[in-house]
C-alpha positions as CSV (number, residue, x, y, z in Angstrom):
1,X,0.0,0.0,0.0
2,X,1.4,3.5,-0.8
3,X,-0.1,7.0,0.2
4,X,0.1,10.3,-1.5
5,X,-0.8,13.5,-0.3
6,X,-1.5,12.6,3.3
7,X,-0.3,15.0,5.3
8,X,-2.7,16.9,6.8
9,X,-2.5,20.2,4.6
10,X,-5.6,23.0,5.1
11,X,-4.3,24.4,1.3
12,X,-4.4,21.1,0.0
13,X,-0.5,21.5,-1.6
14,X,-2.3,23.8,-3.8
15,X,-4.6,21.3,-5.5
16,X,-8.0,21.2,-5.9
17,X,-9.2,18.7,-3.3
18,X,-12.4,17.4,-5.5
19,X,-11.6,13.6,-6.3
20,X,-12.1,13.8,-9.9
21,X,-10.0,12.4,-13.2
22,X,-8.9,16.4,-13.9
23,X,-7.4,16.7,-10.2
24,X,-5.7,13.2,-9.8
25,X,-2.9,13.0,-12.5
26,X,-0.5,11.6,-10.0
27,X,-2.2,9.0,-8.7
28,X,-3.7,8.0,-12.5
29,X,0.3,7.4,-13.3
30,X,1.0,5.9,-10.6
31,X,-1.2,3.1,-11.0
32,X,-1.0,3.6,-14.9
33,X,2.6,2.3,-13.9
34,X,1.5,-1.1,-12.3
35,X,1.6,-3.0,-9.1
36,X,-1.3,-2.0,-7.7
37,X,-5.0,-2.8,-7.7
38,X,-6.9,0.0,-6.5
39,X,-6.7,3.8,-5.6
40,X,-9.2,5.1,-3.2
41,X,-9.0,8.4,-3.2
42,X,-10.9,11.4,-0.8
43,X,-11.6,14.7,-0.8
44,X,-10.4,17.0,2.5
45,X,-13.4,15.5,4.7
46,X,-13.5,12.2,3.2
47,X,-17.2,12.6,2.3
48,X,-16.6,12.1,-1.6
49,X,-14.5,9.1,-3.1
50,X,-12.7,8.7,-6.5
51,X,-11.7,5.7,-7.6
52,X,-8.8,4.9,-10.1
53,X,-8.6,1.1,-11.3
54,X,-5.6,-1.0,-12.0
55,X,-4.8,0.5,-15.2
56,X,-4.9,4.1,-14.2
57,X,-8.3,4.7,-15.4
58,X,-10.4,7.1,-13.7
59,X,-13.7,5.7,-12.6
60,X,-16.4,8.4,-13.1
61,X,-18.6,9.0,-10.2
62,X,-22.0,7.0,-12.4
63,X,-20.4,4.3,-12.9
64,X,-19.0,4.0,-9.0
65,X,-22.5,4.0,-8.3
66,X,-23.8,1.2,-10.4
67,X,-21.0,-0.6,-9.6
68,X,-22.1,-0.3,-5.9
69,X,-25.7,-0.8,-7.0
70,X,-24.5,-4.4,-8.5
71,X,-22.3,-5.2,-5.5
72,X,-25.2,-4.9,-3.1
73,X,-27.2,-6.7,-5.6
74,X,-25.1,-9.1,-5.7
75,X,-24.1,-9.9,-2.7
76,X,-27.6,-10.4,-1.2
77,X,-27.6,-7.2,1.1
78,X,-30.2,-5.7,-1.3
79,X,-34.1,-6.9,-1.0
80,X,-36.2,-7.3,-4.2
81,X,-38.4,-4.1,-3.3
82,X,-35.2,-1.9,-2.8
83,X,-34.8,1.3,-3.7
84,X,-31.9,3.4,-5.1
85,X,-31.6,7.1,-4.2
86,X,-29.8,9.6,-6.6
87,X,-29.1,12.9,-7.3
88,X,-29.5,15.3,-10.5
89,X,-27.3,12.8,-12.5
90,X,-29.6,10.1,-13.9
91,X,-28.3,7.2,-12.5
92,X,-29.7,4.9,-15.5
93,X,-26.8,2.0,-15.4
94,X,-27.1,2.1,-11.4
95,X,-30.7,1.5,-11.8
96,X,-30.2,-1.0,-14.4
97,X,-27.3,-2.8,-12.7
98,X,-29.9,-2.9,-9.3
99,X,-33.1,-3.3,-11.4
100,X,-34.5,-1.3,-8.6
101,X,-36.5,1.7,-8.5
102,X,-34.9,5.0,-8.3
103,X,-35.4,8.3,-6.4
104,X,-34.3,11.3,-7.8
105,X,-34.0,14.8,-5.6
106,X,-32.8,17.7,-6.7
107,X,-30.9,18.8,-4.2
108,X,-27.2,17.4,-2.8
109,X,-27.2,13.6,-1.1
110,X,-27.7,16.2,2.6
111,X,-31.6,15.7,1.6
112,X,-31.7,12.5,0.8
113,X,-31.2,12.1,4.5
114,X,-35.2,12.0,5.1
115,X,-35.7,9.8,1.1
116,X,-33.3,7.3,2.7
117,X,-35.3,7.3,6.0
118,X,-38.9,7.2,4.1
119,X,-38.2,4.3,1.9
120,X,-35.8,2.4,3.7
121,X,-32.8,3.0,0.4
122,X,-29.9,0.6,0.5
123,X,-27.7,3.2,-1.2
124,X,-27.6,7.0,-2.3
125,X,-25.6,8.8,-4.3
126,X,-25.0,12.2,-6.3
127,X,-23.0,13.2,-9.0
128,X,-19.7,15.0,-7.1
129,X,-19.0,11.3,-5.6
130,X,-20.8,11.6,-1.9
131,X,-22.4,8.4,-1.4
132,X,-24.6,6.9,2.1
133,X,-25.7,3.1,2.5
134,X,-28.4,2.0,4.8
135,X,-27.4,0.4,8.0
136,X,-24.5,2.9,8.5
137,X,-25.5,7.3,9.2
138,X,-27.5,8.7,6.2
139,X,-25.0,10.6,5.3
140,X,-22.2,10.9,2.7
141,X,-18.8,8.9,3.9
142,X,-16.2,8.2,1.1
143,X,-13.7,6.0,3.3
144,X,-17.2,3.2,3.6
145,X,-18.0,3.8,0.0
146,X,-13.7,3.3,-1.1
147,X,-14.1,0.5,1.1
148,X,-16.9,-0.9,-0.5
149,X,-15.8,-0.9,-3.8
150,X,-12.2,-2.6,-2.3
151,X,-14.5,-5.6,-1.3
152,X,-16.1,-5.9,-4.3
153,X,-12.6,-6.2,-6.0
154,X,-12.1,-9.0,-4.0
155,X,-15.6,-10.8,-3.6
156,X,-15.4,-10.6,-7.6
157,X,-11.9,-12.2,-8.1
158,X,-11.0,-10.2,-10.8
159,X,-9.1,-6.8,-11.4
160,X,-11.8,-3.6,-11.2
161,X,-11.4,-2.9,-15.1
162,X,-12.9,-6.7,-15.7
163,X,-15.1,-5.8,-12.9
164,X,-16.1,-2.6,-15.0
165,X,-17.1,-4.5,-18.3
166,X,-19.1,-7.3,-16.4
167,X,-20.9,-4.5,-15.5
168,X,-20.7,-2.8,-19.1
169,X,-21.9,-6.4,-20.0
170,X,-25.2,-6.3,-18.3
171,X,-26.5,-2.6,-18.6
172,X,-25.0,-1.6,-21.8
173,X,-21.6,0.8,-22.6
174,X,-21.8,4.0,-20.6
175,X,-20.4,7.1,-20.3
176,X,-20.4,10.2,-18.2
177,X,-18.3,13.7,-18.2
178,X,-18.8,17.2,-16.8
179,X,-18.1,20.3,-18.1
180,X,-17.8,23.2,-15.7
181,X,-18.0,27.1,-17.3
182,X,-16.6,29.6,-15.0
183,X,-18.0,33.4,-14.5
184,X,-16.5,36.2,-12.4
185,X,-18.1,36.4,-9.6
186,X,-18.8,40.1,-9.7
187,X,-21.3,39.6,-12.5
188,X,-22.6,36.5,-11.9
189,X,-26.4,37.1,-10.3
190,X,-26.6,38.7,-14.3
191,X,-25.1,35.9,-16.0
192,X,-27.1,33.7,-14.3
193,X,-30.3,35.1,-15.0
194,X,-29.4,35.5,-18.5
195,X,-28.9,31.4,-18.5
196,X,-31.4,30.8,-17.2
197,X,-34.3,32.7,-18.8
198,X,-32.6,31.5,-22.2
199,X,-33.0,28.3,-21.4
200,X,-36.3,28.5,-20.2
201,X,-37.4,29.7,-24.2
202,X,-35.9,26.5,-25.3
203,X,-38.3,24.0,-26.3
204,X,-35.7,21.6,-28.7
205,X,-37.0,18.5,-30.5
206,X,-33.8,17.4,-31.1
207,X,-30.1,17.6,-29.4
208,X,-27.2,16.4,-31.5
209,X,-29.2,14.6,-34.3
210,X,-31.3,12.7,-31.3
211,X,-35.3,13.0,-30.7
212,X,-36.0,14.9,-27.1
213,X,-38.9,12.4,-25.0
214,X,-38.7,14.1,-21.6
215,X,-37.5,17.0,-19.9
216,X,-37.1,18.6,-16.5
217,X,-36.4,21.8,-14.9
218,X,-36.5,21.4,-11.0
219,X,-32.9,21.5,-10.8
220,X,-31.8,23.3,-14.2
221,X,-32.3,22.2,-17.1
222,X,-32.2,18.4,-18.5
223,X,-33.0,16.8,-21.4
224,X,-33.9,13.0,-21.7
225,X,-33.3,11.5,-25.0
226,X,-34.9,8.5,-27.5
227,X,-31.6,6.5,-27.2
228,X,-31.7,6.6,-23.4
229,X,-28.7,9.5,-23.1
230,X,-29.2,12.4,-21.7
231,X,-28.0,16.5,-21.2
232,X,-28.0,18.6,-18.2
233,X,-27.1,22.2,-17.6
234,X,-27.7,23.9,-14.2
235,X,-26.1,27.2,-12.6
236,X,-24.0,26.8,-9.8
237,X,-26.1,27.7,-6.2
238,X,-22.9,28.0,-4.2
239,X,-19.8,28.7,-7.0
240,X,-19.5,31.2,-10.3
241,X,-20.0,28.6,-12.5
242,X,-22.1,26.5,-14.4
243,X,-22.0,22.8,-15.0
244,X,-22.6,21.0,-17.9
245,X,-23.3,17.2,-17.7
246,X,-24.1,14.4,-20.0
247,X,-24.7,10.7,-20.1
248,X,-24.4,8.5,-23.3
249,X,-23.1,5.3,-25.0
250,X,-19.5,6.3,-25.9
251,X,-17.1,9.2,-24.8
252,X,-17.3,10.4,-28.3
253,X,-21.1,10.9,-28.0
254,X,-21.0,12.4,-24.7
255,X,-18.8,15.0,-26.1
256,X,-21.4,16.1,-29.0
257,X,-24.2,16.2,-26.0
258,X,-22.0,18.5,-24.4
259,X,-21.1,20.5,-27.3
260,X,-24.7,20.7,-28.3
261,X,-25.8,21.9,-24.6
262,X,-23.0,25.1,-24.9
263,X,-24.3,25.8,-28.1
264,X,-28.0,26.0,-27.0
265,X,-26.9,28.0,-23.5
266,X,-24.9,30.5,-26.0
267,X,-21.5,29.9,-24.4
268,X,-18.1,29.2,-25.5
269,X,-16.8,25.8,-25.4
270,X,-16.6,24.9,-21.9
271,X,-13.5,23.3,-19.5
272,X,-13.7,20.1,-18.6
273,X,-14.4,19.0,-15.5
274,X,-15.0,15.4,-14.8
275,X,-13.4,13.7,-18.2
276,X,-15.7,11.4,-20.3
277,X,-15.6,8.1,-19.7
């Protein structure tokens, strides 16, 4: 076992502490190099987890939650009626990899405190990594969930990439990324308006060649389409920023969801921020 980065640092050795691809290109060599079979990896409180397989991969934060979703599936903790509690990202695969029903909230997993306690969830998760399981406090913990994901490793008997594609293998390819759009924060109440009554006066039929069936706008503004991928674009509540997100069958498609979005919002091509997958 090897550490990096754990010396307790308040600046954070001038990263950003967010556990995310973008963030972690030390550890992604690192285990890009070989001899190891896991990196668990924590933000500053330990409530979020990344997770970087054996090949220096970077697990996205969807896919760490269907992989959890199969685990407990698998392993018999789940019960047939079992729901799955999740955030703005869709959670599709973890759904599928559960065959559960899903509840989606808006708001960060801190709500799904009272969802977890009303229908008795075995797992909840949201989109920045934060994920709670029943039976321990409903409440984000990244060390349980990096845990959790070490045991699967093992209960599987295979390296987490093969782990990965069994998964891949029952719900179908997936693939997940973030783009995040930075405004100065002097101007941003504006910008944000601006954003969002333009988007309101968008009524598309189509995103990137693809039929629109569904949308929502409780928490920004998403976009469910025919081929089961979908496009999200909200304004940041607590940062000068806004986030882009997209879920699709390749990395390549995910990109032209994205593209599509910051062409719709009227904004420049965006930075990435949690790297297609």
């Amino acid at each position: 076992m090897a550490e990096l980065h754990a010396d307790r640092n308040p600046g954070f050795g001038g990263m950003h502490p967010e556990p995310i691809g973008k963030y972690m290109p030390e550890a992604m060599a690192k285990m890009a190099a070989g001899g190891f079979d896991l990196c668990i990896a924590n933000d500053g409180d330990s409530d979020r987890v990344g997770i970087i397989d054996e090949t220096g991969r970077f697990v996205t934060q969807l896919e760490v939650m269907a992989l959890l979703a199969m685990y407990c599936s698998r392993s018999g903790i789940a019960r047939a009626s079992d729901p799955v509690a999740h955030q703005r990202g869709d959670a599709g695969s973890a759904r599928r990899a559960f065959q559960r029903p899903g509840h989606r909230d808006p708001s960060r997993l801190q709500v799904h405190r009272s969802k977890m306690i009303e229908t008795d969830a075995l797992l909840a998760g949201e989109e920045s990594g934060g994920f709670a399981f029943r039976g321990h406090i409903p409440e984000r913990d990244g060390i349980v969930a990096g845990l959790t994901i070490a045991e699967m490793v093992v209960a599987y008997g295979m390296p987490l990439s093969r782990v990965l594609q069994h998964l891949f293998d029952l719900v179908g390819p997936h693939s997940y990324a973030r783009h995040d759009i930075r405004f100065e924060r002097a101007d941003y109440d504006e910008r944000k308006h601006q954003v969002e009554e333009r988007m309101r006066g968008q009524q598309p039929k189509e995103i990137a060649g693809v039929a629109v069936v569904g949308t929502r706008s409780d928490d920004g503004f998403k976009f469910l389409l025919a081929d089961t991928s979908w496009v999200l674009v909200r304004m940041s509540g607590t940062e000068p920023q806004m986030r882009v997100y997209a879920e699709a069958a390749s990395p390549e498609r995910v990109e032209e969801l994205l593209a599509a979005m910051g062409q719709m919002v009227g904004i420049g091509a965006p930075q990435p921020g949690a790297g297609a997958r």
